[in-house]
N, C-alpha and C positions, 0 to 999 in steps of 0.2 A: 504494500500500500504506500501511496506519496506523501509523507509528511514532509513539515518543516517545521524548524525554531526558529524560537522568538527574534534568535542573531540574523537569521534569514530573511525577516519582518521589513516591506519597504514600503507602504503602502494603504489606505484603506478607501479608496475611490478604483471599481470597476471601469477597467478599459474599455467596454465596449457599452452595458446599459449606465456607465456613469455611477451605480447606485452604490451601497456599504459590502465590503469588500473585505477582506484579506490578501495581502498581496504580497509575494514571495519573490528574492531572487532566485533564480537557478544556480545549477552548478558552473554554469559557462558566463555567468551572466547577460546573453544573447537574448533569455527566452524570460518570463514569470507565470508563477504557476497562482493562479486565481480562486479564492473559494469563495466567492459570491452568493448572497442569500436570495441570489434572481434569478441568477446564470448558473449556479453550481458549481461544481469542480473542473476547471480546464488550464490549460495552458497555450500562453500566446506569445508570439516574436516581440521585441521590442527594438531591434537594431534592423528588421527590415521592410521598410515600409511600403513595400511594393505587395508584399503577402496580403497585410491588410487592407491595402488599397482596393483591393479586389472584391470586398466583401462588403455589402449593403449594413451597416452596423447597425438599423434597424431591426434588419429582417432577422441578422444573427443574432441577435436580444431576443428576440420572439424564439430560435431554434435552442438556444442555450437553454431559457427557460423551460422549454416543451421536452427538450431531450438530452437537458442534463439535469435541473431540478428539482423536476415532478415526475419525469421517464418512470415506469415498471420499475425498468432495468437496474435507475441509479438507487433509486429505492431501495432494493434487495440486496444491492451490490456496491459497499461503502469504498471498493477500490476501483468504483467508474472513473475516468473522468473525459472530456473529452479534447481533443488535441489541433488546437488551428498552426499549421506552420505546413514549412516542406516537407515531402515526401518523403526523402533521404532520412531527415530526423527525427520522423514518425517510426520510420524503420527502426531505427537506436531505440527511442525508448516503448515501444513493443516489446522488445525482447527486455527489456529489464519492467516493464509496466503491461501485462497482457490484455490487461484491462480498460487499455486507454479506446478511443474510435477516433479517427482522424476524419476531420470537418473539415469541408473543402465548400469554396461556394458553390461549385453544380451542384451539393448534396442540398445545401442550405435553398437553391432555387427549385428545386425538383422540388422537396418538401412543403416550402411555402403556401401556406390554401392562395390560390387565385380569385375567391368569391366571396362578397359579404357571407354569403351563407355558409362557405366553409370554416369560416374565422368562428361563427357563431359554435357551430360543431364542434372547432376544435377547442374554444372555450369550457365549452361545456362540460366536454371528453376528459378536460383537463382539471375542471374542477371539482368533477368524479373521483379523478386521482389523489387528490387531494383531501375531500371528506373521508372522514372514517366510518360512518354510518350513515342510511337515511336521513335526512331529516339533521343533517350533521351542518352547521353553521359556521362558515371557513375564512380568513382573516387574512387577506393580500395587502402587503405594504402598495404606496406609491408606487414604487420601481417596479414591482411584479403583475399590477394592476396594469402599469402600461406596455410591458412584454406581453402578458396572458390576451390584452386588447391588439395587439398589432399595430401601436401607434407610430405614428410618422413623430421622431424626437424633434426639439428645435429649442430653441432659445427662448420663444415664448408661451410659458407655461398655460396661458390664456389656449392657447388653439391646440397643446396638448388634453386639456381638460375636457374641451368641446369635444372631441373625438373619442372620449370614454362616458363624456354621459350621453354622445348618438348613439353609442356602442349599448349601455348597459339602460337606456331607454326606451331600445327596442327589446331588447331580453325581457324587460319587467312589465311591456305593453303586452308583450306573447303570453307574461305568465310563464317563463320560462324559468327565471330566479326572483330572490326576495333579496333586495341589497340594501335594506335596512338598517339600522343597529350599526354600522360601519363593519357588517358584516353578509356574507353571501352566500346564500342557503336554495340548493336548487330544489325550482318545486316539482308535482308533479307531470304538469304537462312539461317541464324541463328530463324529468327519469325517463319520458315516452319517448321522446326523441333521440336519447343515450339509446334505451334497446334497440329501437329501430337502424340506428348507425352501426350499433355493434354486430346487430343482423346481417348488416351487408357492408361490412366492415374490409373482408378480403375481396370482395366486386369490385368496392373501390379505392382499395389501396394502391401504393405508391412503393411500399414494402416487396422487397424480395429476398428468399429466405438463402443462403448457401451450405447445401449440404456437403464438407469433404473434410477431409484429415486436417490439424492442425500441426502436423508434423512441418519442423522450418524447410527441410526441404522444398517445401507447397507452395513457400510463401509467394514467390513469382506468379505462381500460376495462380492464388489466392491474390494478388493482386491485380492481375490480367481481368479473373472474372468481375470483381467489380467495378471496373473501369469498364468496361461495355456494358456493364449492368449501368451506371451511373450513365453512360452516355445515349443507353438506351430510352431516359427519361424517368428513370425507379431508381428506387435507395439500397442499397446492398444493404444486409444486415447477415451476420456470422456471429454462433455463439458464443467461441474468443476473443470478442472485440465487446460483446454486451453483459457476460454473463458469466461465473465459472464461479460458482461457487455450491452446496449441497440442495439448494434447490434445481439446480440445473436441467433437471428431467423437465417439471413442469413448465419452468419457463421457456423455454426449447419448444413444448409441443403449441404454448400461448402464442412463441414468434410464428412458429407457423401457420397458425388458423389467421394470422393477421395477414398473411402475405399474399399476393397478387398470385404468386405461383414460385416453385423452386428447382432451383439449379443444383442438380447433384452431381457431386467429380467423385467418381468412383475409384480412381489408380488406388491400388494397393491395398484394394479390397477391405475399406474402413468400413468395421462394423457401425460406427456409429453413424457415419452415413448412410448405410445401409438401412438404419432403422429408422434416420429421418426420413429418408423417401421414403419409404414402407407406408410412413405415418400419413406422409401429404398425399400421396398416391391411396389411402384409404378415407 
């Protein structure tokens, strides 16, 4: 797992949603490793500004939030985290972090809902994640309120605001949520639309599941398939990059019911591949 000390400590403002932060140097001091109460666990360059130039620091606010945060995955798995830089030095700390997933912007634009209505959905979805029970009343800072909305940042706090209460004024006209109390409790006609998404949840995903060895030899070839996965318009997703720990069966058979469909690499006859396709194929 990634720690650091207090000696390591440089920081308490989020590189990307801006918001309270922890903020670490690296061992190279090139890169800082982030534990953010928006964004969650990640690491980002600081000496190359070409990397982040690349990347809509909106949209990555909103992806941070969604799939480092409040993910399943990171939930289960306190050695997630996810990793924005070059390829090469995703490669390094893979092998010493198995647990990391490198965030690239194709993944971050593929992901992106493109539709009010998806935005709503995936609020929603996500603040399922988040309740612990029915009827469970759940408590978003600023900063996470405007990640969980998709809002466009800026300097004036005025037309950030406008844009979460069109946001959370059409939720509470549907009857979708209660945002009362300076809190936010989804209601029923809000649970109807949860089932109904999670019904047809692998129709319309974006997710694609990989079934094959984690053996390092792979790793080329585990890197090949999700570069044409990714370029094909879908999100790779592999259990060594989201998941390794004694729940593993379960969340494994969950990634799959979520997935558009899956790629299995069968070389050298990996039973555990084996029994992923078995699983999607039934």
């Amino acid at each position: 797992m990634k720690e650091y000390s207090t000696s390591d400590y440089c920081g308490d403002k989020c590189p990307v949603c801006k918001g309270k932060a922890a903020v670490y140097s690296t061992e190279n001091l090139d890169y800082k490793f982030v534990e953010c109460d928006t964004c969650g666990r990640f690491e980002i360059p600081i000496l190359d500004p070409k990397i982040m130039a690349a990347f809509n620091l909106d949209k990555l606010a909103s992806y941070l939030y969604y799939k480092g945060k409040i993910d399943q995955q990171a939930k289960v798995n306190p050695k997630h985290f996810n990793f924005i830089g070059e390829k090469s030095r995703f490669e390094e700390e893979c092998e010493k972090y198995p647990d990391c997933f490198h965030v690239t912007n194709d993944i971050v634009e593929i992901w992106f809902p493109k539709t009010f209505s998806e935005k709503v959905d995936m609020f929603l979805l996500g603040l399922s994640y988040k309740a612990t029970y029915i009827g469970d009343a759940v408590s978003l800072t600023n900063d996470q309120i405007y990640s969980a909305c998709f809002v466009i940042r800026n300097s004036d706090d005025k037309i950030m605001k406008r844009q979460v209460d069109y946001f959370f004024e059409y939720m509470t006209s549907e009857k979708y949520i209660d945002a009362s109390n300076a809190k936010i409790m989804i209601l029923p006609k809000g649970l109807k639309r949860i089932d109904e998404l999670q019904k047809n949840i692998a129709k319309n995903s974006k997710s694609v599941f990989i079934a094959m060895s984690f053996d390092k030899k792979m790793s080329k070839v585990c890197t090949a398939i999700k570069e044409a996965i990714s370029e094909a318009g879908f999100n790779p997703r592999i259990m060594n990059e989201i998941e390794h720990n004694h729940q593993i069966v379960p969340e494994m058979l969950y990634e799959i019911r979520q997935a558009k469909f899956v790629v299995a690499e069968l070389t050298n006859h990996n039973n555990g591949a084996y029994f992923e396709a078995g699983y999607a194929l039934g």
